[in-house]
N, C-alpha and C positions, 0 to 999 in steps of 0.2 A: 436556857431552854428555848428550841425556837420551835414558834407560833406559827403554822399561817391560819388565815381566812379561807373558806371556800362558799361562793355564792352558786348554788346549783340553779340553773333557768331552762328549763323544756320548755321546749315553741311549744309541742301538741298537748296545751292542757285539753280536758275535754268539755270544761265550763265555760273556760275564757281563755280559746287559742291565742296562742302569740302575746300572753300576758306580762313576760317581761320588756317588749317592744312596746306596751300602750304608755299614750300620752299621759304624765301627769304634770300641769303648770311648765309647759313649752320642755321638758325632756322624758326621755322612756323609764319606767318605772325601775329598771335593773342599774341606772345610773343614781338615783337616791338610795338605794341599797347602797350601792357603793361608796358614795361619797359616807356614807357612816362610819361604815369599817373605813376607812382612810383616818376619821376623826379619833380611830381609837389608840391609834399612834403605838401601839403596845406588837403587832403584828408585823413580821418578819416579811411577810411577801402576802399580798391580797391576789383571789383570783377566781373569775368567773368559769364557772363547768358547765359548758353546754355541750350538746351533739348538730345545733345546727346554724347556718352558715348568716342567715341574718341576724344571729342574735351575736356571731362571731364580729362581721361585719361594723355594727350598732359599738361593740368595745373596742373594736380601733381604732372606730372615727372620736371616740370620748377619750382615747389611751388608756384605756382600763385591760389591765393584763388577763387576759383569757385563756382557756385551756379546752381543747375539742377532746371529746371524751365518746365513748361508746352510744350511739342508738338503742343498744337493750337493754339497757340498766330499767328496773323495774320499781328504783327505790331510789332516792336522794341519798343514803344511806352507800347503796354499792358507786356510787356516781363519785363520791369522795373517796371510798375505796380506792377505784379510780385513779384519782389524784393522788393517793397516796404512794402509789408505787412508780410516778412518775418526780413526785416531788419527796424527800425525805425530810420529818418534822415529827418533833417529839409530840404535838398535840396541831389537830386540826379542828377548828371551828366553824362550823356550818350556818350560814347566816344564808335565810331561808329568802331565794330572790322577789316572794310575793307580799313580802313586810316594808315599802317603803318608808313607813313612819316610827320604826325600830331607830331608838336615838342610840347612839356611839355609848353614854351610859350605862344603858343598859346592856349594849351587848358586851359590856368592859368585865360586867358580873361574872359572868361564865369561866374567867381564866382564872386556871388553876396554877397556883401559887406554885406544886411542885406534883411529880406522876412519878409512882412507884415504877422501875423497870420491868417487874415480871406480872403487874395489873394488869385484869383487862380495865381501862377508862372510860365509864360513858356520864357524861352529866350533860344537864338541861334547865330550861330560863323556864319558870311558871309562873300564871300570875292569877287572884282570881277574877272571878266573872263580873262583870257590869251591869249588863243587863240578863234579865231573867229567858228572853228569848236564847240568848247567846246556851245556856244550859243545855235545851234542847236539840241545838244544832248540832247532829251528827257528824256536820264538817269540824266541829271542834273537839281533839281530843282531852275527855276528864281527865283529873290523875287523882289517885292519894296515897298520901303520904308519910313513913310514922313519924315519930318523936321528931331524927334525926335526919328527916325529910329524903329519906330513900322513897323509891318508889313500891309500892307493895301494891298498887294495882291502875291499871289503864282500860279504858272505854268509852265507843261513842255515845253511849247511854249515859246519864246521867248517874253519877258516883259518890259518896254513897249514896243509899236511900233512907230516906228521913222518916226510917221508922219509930225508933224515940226520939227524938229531936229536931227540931229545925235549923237549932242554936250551931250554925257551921256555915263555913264560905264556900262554894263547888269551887276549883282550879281546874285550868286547864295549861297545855305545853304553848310555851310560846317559840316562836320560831329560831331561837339559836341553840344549838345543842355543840357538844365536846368530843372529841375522840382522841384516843391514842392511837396508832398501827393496831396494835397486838387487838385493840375490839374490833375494828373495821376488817383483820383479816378472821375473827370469830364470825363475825354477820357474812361475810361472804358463803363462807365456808359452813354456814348449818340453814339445815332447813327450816321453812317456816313450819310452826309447831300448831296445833289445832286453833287455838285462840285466833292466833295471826292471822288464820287463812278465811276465819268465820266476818271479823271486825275489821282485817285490812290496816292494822297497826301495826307499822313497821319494828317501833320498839319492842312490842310485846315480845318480841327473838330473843332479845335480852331475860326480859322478863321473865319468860315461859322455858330459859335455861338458868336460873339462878345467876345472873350476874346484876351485881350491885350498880343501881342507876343514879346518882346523886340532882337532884332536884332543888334549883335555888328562887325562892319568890324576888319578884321582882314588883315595883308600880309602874305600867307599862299602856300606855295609849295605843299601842302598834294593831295594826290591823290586819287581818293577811289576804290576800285580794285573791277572791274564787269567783268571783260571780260581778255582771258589767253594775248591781247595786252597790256592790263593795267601790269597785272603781270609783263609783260617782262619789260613796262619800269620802275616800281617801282624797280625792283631789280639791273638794268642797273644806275638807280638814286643812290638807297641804295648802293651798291658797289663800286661809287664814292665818297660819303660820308665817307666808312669807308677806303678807301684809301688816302684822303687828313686828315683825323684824322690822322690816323698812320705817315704819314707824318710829320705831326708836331711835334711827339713824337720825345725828344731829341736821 
């Protein structure tokens, strides 16, 4: 079965432009993404999806293989599309370019052991919440999930609600997710459905047409950088990490 990676990175976020070019501990944040997926060793070909030319630039001064992709894509979702029909692979995993503290570990989870040919394939890395502000935050999408950890509902609301009980963890998606061809050309090809267009959750497409999401917990420190507070503490994090490496060097 071959694998690849795709690391999506748009310059024009709207919180924190040009967020895969920002510094973190002397390199840009889309080259420790990268260096992860390289550590998972399991991946047939790694590859950056941007639409623009400094972020193009930035992976070939690193030699990180990149791929220029459409200006309209409206979803990180049609952007691997995308890629899809440039490169050919039984399954593509999307390793999200604003997690640089996503360890190769975890994103090892995601890979699926074998993909039915006439499925459509969608799974994804969740993990739960830390802290209690994090719940709130509409930046973060909730999930839940049954028995068998399908997905049976998404939102930036907090999910469920703890009307008998408090006795439960909230989850949310963390940033690697799975596909085959046969979903990414579903998602292209249907519209977004009421829910999607109200919450702005890309997966809810899936969702809000009956196709089965598979959903794996993970224990995951990974952060995903929206805002220049996020920054600070990801590189305040990352520069402890490479200080107690060093450390242990004899």
């Amino acid at each position: 079965m071959k694998i690849i990676a795709v690391i999506p990175a748009r310059y024009d976020s709207s919180r924190l432009p040009g967020k895969p070019l920002k510094d973190i501990c002397g390199k840009p944040m889309i080259w420790w993404v990268y260096q992860q997926a390289l550590k998972v060793q399991i991946f047939d070909e790694i590859y950056v999806a941007t639409d623009n030319d400094l972020i193009k630039n930035c992976c070939d001064s690193y030699n990180m293989k990149v791929l220029m992709t459409s200006p309209n894509h409206d979803t990180h979702i049609s952007r691997i599309h995308e890629v899809s029909t440039i490169i050919d692979a039984d399954a593509y995993v999307c390793i999200c370019g604003d997690e640089p503290l996503m360890e190769a570990k975890i994103i090892k989870r995601i890979i699926p052991k074998s993909i039915g040919k006439d499925e459509l394939y969608v799974s994804a890395l969740m993990r739960e919440f830390d802290e209690p502000a994090e719940v709130i935050d509409p930046g973060n999408i909730k999930i839940m999930t049954n028995e068998d950890d399908y997905c049976v509902a998404l939102s930036r609301s907090p999910i469920p609600f703890p009307y008998k009980t408090v006795l439960f963890k909230y989850k949310k998606i963390v940033g690697v997710e799975c596909y085959n061809k046969k979903s990414l050309d579903f998602f292209v090809n249907t519209p977004k459905g009421a829910c999607e267009k109200i919450e702005e959750v890309t997966l809810m497409r899936f969702l809000e047409n009956h196709i089965k999401m598979k959903f794996i917990k993970v224990n995951s420190v990974a952060l995903s950088v929206d805002t220049e507070k996020d920054l600070e503490k990801v590189r305040l994090i990352m520069s402890e990490k490479i200080k107690r490496k060093a450390g242990k060097k004899p």
